[in-house]
C-alpha positions in Angstrom: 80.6 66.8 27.0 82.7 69.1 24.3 83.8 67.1 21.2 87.1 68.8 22.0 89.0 66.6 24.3 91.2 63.4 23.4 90.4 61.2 21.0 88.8 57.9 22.6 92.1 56.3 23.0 93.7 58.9 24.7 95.7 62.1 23.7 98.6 59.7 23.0 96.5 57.9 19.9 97.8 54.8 21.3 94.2 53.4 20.3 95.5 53.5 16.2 98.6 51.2 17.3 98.5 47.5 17.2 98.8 47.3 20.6 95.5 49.3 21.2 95.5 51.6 24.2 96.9 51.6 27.3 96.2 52.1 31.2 97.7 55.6 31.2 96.0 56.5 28.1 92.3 54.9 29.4 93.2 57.3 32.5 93.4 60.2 30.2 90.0 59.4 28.9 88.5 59.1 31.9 89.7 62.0 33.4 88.8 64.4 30.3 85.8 62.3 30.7 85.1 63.2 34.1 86.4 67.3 33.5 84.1 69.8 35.9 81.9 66.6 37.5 81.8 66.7 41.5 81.0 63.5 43.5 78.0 63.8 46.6 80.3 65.3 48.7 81.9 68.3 46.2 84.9 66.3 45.7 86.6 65.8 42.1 84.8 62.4 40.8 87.9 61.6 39.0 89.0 60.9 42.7 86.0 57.9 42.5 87.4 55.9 39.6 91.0 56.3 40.7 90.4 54.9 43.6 88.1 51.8 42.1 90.9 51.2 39.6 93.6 50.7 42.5 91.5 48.5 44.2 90.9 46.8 41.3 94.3 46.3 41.1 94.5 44.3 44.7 91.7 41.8 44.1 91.4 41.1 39.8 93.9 38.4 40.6 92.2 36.7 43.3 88.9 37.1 41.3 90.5 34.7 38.1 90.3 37.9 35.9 93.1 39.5 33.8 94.3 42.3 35.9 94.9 44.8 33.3 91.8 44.6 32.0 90.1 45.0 34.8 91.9 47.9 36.2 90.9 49.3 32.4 87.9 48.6 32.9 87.5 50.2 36.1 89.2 53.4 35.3 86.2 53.8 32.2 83.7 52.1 34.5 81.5 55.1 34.5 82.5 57.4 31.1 79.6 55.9 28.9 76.7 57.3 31.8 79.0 60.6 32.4 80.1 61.8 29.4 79.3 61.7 25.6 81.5 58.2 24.9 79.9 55.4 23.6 80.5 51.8 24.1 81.1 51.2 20.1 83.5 54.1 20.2 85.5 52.5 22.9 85.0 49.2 20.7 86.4 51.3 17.6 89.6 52.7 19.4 90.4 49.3 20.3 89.7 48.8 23.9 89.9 44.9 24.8 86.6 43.5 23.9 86.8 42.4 27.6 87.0 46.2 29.1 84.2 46.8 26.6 81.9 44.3 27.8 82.4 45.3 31.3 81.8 48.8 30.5 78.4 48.0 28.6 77.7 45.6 32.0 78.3 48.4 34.4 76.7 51.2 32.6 73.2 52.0 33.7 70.5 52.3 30.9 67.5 54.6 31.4 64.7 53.5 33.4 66.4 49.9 34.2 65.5 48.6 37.4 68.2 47.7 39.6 67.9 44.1 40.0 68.0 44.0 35.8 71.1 46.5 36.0 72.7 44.2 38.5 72.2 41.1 36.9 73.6 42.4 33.8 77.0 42.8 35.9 76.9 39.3 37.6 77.2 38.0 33.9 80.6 39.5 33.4 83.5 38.7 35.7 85.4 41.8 35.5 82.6 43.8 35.9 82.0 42.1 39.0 85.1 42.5 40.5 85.0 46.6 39.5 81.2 46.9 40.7 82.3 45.2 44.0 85.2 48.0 44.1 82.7 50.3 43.5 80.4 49.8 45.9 83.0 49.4 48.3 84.2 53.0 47.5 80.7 54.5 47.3 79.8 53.2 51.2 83.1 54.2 52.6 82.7 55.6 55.9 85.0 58.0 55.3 83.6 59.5 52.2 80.6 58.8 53.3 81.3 61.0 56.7 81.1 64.3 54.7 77.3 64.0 53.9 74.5 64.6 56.2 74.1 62.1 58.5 70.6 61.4 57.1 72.2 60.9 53.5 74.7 59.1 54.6 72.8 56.2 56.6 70.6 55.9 53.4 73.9 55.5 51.2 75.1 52.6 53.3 71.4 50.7 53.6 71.4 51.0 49.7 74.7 49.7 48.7 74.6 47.3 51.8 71.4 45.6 50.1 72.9 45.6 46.0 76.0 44.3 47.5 73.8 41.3 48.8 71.7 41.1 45.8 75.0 41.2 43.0 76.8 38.7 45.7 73.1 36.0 45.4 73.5 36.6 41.9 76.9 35.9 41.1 76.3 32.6 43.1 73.4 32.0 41.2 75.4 32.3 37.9 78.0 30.1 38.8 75.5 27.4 39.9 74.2 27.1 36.6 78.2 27.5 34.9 78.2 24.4 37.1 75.3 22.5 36.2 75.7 23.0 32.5 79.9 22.2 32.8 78.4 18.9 34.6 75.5 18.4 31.7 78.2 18.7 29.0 80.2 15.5 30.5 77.3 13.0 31.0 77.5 9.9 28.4 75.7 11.2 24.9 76.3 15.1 25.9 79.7 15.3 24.5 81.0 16.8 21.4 81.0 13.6 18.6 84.6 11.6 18.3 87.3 14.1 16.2 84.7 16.7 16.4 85.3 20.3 17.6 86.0 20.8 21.3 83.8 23.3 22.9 86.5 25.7 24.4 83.6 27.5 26.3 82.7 25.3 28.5 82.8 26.6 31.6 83.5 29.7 31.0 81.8 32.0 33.4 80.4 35.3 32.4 81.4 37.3 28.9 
């Protein structure tokens, strides 16, 4: 990826204001980003995280995350493995520390087996709710309609069994929120009398 596109916050510089960037401008990044890449079936992949984003946008709510971080987050959900953007230098342009954490969660690393990748993302909330958009996106039978037919079946097997897997592992996680929530209240466990309150507990994911 050419050092000459927009600067990590967007060709607006929104990321040097106090109120950091914004949607529009993470957009901008992500389609730069994204500049001459095709998806499986020849289509512009900016198309891909467009279309995750707006999702996004339906279910964050439901999911207890904050919306606009997670349609942020969604948007940039793929830069870091596509392009030459780095996590730190979304960090530095002052992306939420949320959307940077769910980036970092939903960016693959070299070699990483999937169940590793995946429980990486069932750690973060809002990287849940934009990997199940993903998926979602990736297996539609429409899109998935313009590849072979051989392709195509093993596309929908594969994302059919990581769908399961992230869905065990998100249950997983919040059995254990709710074992060490419960833990933290037995007589003893608590924090001492006029000592600071844990403000973490239960708090699921990053």
């Amino acid at each position: 990826m050419s050092a000459a596109g927009p600067s990590v916050a967007g060709p607006s510089g929104a990321g040097s204001s106090v109120a950091g960037p914004s949607i529009a401008d993470a957009v901008a990044l992500a389609t730069w980003a994204h500049n001459g890449q095709l998806d499986k079936a020849g289509e512009a992949y900016i198309g891909h995280p467009l279309r995750v984003m707006e999702t996004v946008g339906r279910t964050a709510a439901g999911a207890g995350v904050d919306v606009a971080h997670a349609r942020m987050a969604a948007i940039l959900h793929d830069v870091v493995e596509d392009s030459d953007l780095t996590v730190t230098g979304l960090a530095t342009a002052g992306y939420p520390s949320e959307v940077v954490a769910a980036v970092d969660a939903l960016s693959h690393r070299d070699g990483e087996p999937v169940e590793c990748y995946l429980a990486r993302v069932a750690a973060d909330r809002i990287a849940v709710v934009v990997k199940r958009a993903d998926m979602a996106d990736n297996s539609d039978p429409v899109r998935l309609a313009r590849l072979p037919a051989e392709r195509a079946r093993e596309l929908t097997i594969r994302y059919a069994g990581r769908r399961r897997l992230l869905d065990d592992l998100v249950v997983r996680n919040n059995a254990v929120v709710r074992s060490n929530a419960a833990a933290r209240r037995l007589p003893g466990n608590g924090p001492a009398a006029g000592g600071p309150q844990d403000h973490g507990a239960g708090h699921e994911g990053t």
